[in-house]
MDAnalysis code that builds the backbone (N, CA, C; Angstrom):
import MDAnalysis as mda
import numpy as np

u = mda.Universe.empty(348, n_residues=116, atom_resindex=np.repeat(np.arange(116), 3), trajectory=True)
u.add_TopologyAttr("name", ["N", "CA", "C"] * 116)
u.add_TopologyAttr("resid", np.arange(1, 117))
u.add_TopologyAttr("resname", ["UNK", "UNK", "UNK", "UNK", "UNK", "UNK", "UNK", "UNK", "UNK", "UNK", "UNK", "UNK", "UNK", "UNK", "UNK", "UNK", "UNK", "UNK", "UNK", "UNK", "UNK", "UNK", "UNK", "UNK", "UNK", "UNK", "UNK", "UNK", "UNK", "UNK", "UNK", "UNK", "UNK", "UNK", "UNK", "UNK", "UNK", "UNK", "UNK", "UNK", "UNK", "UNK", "UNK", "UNK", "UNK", "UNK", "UNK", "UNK", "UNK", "UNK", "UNK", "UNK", "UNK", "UNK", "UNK", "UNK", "UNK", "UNK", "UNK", "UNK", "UNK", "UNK", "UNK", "UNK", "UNK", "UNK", "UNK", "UNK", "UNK", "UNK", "UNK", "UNK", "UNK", "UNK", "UNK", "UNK", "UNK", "UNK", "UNK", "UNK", "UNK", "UNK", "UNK", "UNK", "UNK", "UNK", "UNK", "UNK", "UNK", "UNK", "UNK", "UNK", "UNK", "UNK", "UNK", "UNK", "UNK", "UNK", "UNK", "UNK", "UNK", "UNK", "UNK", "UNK", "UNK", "UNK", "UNK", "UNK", "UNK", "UNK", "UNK", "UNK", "UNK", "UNK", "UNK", "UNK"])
u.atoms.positions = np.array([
    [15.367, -17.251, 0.030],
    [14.240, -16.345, -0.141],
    [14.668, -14.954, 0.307],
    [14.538, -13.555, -0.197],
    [14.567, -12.687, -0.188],
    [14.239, -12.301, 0.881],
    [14.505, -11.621, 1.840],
    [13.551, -10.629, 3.087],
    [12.902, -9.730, 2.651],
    [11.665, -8.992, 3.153],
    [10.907, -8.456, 2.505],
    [10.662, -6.770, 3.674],
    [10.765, -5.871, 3.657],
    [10.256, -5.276, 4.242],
    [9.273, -5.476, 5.636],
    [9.217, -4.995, 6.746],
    [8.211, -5.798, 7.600],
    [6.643, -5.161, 7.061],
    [6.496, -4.328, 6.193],
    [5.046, -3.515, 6.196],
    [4.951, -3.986, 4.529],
    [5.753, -5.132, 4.273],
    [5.874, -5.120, 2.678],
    [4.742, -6.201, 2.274],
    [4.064, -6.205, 1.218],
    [2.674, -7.264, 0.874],
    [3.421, -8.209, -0.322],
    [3.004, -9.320, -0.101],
    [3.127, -10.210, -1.339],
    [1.707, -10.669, -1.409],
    [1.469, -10.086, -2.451],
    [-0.217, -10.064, -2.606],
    [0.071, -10.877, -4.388],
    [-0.618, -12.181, -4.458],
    [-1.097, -12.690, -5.802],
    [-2.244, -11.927, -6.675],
    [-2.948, -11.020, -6.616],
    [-4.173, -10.663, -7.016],
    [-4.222, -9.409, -6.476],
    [-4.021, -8.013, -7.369],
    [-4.123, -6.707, -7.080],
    [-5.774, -6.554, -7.718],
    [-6.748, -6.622, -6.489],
    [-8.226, -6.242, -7.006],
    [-8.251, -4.398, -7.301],
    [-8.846, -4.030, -8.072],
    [-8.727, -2.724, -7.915],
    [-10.508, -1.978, -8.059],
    [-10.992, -3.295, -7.650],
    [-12.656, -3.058, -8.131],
    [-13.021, -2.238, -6.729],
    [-12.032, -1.415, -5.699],
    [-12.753, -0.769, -4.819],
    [-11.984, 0.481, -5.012],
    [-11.922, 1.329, -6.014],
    [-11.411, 2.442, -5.935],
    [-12.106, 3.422, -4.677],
    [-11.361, 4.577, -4.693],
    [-11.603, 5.630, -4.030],
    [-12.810, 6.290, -4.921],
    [-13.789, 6.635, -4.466],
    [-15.286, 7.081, -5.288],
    [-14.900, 8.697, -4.649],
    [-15.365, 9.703, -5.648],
    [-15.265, 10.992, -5.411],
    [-14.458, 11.831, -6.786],
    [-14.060, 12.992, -6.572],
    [-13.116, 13.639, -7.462],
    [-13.347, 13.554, -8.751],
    [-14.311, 12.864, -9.270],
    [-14.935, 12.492, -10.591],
    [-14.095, 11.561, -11.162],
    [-14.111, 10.025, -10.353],
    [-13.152, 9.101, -10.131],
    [-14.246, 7.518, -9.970],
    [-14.132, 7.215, -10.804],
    [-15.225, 5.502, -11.366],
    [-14.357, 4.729, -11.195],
    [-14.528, 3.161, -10.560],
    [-13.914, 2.137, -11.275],
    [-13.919, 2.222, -12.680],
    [-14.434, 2.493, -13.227],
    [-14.751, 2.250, -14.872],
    [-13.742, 3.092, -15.529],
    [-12.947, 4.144, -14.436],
    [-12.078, 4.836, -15.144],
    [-11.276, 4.759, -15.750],
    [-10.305, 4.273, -16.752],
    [-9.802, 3.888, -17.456],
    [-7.794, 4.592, -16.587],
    [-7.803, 5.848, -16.607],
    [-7.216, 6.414, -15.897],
    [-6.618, 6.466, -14.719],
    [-7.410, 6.115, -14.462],
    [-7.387, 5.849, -12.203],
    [-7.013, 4.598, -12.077],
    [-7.366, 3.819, -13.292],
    [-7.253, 2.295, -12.688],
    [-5.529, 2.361, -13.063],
    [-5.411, 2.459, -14.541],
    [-3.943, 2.601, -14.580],
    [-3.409, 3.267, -13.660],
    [-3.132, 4.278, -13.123],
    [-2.128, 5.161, -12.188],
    [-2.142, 4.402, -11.278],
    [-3.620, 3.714, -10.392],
    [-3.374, 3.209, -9.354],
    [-2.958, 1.516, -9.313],
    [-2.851, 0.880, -10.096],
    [-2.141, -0.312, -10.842],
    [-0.583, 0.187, -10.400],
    [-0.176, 1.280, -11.671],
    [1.038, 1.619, -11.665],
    [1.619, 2.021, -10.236],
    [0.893, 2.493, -9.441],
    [0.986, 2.746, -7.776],
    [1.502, 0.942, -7.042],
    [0.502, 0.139, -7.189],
    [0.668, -0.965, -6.566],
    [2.102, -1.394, -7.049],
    [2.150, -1.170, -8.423],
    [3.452, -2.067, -9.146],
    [4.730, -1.655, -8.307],
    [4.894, -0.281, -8.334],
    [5.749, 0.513, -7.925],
    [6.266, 0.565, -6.752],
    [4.987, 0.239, -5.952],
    [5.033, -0.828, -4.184],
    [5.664, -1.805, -3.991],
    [5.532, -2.458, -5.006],
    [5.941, -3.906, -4.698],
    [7.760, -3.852, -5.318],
    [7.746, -3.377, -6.260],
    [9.316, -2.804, -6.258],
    [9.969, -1.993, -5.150],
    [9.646, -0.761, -4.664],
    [9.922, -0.464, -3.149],
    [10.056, -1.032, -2.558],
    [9.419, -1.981, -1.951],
    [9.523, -3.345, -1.031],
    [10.350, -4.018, -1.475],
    [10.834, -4.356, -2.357],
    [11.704, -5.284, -2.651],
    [13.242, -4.984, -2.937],
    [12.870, -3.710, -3.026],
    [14.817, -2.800, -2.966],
    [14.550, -2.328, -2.304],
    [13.755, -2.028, -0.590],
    [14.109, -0.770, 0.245],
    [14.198, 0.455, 0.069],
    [13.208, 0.337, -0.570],
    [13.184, 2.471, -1.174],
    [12.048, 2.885, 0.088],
    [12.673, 3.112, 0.883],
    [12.001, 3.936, 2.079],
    [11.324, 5.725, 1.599],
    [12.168, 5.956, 0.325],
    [11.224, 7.034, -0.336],
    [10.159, 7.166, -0.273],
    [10.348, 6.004, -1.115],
    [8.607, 5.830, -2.091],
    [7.370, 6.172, -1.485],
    [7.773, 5.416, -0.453],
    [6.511, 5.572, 0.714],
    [6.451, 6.788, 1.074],
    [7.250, 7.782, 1.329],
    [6.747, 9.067, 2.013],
    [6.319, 9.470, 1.077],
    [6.264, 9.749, -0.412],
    [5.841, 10.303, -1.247],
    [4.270, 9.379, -1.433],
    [4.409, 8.212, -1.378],
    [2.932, 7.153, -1.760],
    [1.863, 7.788, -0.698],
    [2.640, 7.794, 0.387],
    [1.312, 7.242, 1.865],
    [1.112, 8.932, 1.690],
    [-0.916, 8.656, 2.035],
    [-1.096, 10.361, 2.736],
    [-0.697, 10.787, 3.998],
    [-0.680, 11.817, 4.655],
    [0.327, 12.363, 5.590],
    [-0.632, 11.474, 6.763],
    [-1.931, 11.266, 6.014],
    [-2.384, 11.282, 7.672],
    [-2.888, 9.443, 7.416],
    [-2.630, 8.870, 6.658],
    [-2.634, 7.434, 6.469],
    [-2.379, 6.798, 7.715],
    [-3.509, 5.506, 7.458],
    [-3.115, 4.672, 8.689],
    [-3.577, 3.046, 8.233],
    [-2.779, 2.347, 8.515],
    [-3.010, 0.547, 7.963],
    [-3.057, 0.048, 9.323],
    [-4.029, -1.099, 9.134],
    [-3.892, -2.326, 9.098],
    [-3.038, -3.240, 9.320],
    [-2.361, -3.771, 10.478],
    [-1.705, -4.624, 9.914],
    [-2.192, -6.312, 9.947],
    [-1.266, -7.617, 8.931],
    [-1.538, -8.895, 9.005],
    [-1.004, -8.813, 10.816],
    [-0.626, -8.258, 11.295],
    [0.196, -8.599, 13.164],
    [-1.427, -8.375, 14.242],
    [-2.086, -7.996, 13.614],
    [-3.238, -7.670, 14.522],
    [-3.145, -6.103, 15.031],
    [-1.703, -5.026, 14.545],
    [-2.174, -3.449, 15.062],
    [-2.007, -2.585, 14.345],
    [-2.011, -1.675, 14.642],
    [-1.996, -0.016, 13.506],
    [-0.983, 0.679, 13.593],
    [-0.623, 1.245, 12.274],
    [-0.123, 2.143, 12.120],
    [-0.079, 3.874, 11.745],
    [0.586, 4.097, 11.696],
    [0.751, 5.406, 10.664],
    [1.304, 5.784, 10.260],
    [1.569, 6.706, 9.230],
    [2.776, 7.101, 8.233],
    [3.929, 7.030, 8.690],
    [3.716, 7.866, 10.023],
    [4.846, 8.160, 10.901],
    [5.896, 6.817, 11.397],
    [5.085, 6.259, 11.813],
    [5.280, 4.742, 12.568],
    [5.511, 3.530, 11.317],
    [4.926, 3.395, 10.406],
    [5.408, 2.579, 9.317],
    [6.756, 3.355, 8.984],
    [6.941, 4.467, 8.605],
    [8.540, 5.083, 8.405],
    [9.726, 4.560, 9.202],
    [9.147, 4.634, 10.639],
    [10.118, 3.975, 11.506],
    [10.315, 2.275, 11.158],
    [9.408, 1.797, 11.003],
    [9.451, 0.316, 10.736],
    [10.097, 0.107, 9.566],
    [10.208, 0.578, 8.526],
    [11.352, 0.575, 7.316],
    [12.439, -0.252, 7.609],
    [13.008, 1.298, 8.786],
    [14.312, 0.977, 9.054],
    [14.304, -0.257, 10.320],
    [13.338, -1.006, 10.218],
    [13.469, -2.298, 11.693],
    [13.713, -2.929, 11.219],
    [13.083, -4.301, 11.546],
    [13.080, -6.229, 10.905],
    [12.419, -6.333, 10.249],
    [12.784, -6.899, 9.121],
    [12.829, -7.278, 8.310],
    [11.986, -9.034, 8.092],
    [10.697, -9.070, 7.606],
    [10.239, -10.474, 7.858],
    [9.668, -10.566, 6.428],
    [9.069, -11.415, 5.751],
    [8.440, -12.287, 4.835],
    [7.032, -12.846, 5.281],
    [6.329, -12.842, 4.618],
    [4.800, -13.050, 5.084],
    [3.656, -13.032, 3.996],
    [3.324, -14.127, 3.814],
    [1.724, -13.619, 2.450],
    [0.745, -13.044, 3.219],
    [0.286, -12.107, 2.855],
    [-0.922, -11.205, 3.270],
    [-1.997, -10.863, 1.966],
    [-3.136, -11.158, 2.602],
    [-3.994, -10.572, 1.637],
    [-4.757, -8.870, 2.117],
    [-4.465, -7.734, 1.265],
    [-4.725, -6.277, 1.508],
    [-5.368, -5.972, 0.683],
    [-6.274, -5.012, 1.251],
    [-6.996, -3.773, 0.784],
    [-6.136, -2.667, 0.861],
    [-6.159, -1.918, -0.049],
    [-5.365, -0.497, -0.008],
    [-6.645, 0.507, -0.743],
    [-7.014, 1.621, -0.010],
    [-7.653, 2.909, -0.500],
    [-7.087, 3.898, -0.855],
    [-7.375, 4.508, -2.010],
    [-6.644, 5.841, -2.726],
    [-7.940, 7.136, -2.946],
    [-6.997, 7.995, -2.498],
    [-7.792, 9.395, -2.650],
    [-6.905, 10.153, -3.772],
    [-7.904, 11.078, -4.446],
    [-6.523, 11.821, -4.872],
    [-6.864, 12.934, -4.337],
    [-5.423, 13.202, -3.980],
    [-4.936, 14.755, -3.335],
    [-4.313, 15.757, -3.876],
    [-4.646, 16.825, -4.453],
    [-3.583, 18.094, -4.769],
    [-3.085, 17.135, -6.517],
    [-4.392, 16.646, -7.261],
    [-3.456, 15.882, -8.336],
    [-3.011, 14.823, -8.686],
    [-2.316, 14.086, -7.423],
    [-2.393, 13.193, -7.485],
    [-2.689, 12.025, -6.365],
    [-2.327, 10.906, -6.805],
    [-3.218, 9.888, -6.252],
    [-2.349, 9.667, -5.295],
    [-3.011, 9.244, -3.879],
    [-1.880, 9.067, -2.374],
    [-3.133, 7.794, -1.799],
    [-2.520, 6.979, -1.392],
    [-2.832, 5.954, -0.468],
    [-3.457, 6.420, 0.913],
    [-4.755, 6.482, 1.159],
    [-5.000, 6.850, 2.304],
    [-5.407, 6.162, 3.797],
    [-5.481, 4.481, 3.305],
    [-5.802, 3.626, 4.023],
    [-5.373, 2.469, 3.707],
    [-4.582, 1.458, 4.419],
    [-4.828, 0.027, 4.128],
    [-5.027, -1.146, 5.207],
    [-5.409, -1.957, 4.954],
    [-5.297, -3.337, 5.998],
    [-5.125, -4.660, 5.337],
    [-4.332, -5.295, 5.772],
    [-3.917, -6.733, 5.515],
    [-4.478, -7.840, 6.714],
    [-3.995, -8.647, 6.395],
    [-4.780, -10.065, 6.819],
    [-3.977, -11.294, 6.120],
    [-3.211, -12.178, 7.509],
    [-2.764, -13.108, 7.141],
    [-2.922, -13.808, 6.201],
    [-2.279, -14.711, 5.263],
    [-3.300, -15.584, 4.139],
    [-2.913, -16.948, 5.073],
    [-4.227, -17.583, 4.874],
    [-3.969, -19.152, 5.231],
    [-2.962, -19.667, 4.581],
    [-2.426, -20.906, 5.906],
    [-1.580, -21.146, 5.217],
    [-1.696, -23.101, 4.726],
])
């Protein structure tokens, strides 16, 4: 089995029925849902080759998650964790998107162990 990032999600089911409301931005958007789809997809590839990029460009500056471990982070502090250990884990997450300056940035998430 692959190692996975320690902040990395293996999520079965990307819900996207809680968009970010504002900016003249619907679930129903046809638009938003794609980009932010294409956002998740693009995550889960990061995570899986170590593109420690991605994320500074994904996460908003002032983002903060959730974690399945029971504590929090932030941009800052998930950056550092990149470069740590490395574990594997199913989690089920919420992720929130705002858009900023254009485009769309991750401004919140939290995970939660999945039963096992």
């Amino acid at each position: 089995m692959k190692k996975l990032l320690a902040f990395s999600l293996l999520v079965t089911v990307v819900s996207l029925s809680s968009l970010a409301f504002g900016q003249g931005s619907t679930p129903s958007d046809p638009a938003a849902v794609a980009a932010i789809t294409q956002l998740e997809n693009d995550a889960v590839k990061a995570d899986l080759s170590g593109d420690a990029s991605f994320y500074q460009n994904y996460l908003a500056d002032d983002w903060t998650g959730g974690t399945s471990r029971g504590t929090w982070d932030t941009k800052s502090s998930l950056m550092a964790d990149i470069r740590g250990q490395h574990y594997a884990r199913t989690v089920l997450s919420t992720d929130t998107f705002l858009r900023q300056n254009g485009a769309w940035k991750q401004i919140a998430g939290h995970s939660s162990q999945a039963a096992k």
